[in-house]
C-alpha distance (Angstrom), angle and dihedral (degrees) to the residues before:
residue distance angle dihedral
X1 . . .
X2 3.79 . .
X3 3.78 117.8 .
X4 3.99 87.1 -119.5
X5 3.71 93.9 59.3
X6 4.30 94.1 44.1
X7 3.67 83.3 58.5
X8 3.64 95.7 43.7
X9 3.73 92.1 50.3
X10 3.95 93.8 42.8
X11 3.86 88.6 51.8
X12 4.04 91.6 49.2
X13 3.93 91.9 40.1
X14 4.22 87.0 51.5
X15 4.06 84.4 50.6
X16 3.71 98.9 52.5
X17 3.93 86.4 42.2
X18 3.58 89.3 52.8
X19 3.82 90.8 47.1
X20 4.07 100.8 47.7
X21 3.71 99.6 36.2
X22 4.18 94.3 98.0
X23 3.72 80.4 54.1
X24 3.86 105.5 46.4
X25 3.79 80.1 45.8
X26 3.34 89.9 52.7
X27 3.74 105.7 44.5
X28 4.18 83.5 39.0
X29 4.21 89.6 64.3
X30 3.86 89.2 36.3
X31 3.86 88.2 51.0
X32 3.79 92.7 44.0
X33 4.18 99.8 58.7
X34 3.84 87.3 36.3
X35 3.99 102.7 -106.6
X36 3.63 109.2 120.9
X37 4.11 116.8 130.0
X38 3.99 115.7 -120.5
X39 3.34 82.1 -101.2
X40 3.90 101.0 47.9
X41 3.85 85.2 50.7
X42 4.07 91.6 57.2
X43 3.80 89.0 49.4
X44 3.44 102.5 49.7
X45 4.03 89.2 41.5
X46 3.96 86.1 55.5
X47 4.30 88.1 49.0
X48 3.70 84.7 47.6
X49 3.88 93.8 52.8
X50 3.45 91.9 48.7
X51 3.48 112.2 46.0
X52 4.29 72.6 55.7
X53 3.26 93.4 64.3
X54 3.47 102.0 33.0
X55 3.90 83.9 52.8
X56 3.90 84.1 54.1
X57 3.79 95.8 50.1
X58 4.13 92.9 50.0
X59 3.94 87.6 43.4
X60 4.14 83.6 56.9
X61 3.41 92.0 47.1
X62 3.49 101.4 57.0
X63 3.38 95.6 44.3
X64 3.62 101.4 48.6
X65 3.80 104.0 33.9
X66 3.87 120.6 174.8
X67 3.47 112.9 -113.4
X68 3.95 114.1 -118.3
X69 3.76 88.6 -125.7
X70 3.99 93.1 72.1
X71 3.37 108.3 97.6
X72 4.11 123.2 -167.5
């Protein structure tokens, strides 16, 4: 990946952070004194999964950076 679109993508990934934090708190407590919905459980399962694999996809990133030499 180009440099460019890293930093797009950790800009946009700090925004939606920023956004569903109150909720991840939220469902996090909820979670924590066992009163999440069926449906609250599925949500914060699906937040859980993706912060994984957005985890993943950073971890690749910075291991495997594209040199500023390639160009496309």
């Amino acid at each position: 990946m180009k440099r460019q679109t890293l930093r797009k993508l950790t800009v946009a990934f700090k925004a939606v952070e920023k956004d569903v934090s109150p909720r991840v708190a939220e469902l996090a407590a909820k979670s924590s004194t066992g009163q999440l919905s069926e449906e609250e459980q599925a949500e914060y399962a699906r937040i859980v999964q993706l912060n994984a694999l957005l985890s993943l996809l950073k971890l690749q990133t910075q291991a495997h950076p594209t040199p500023l030499s390639v160009a496309r």
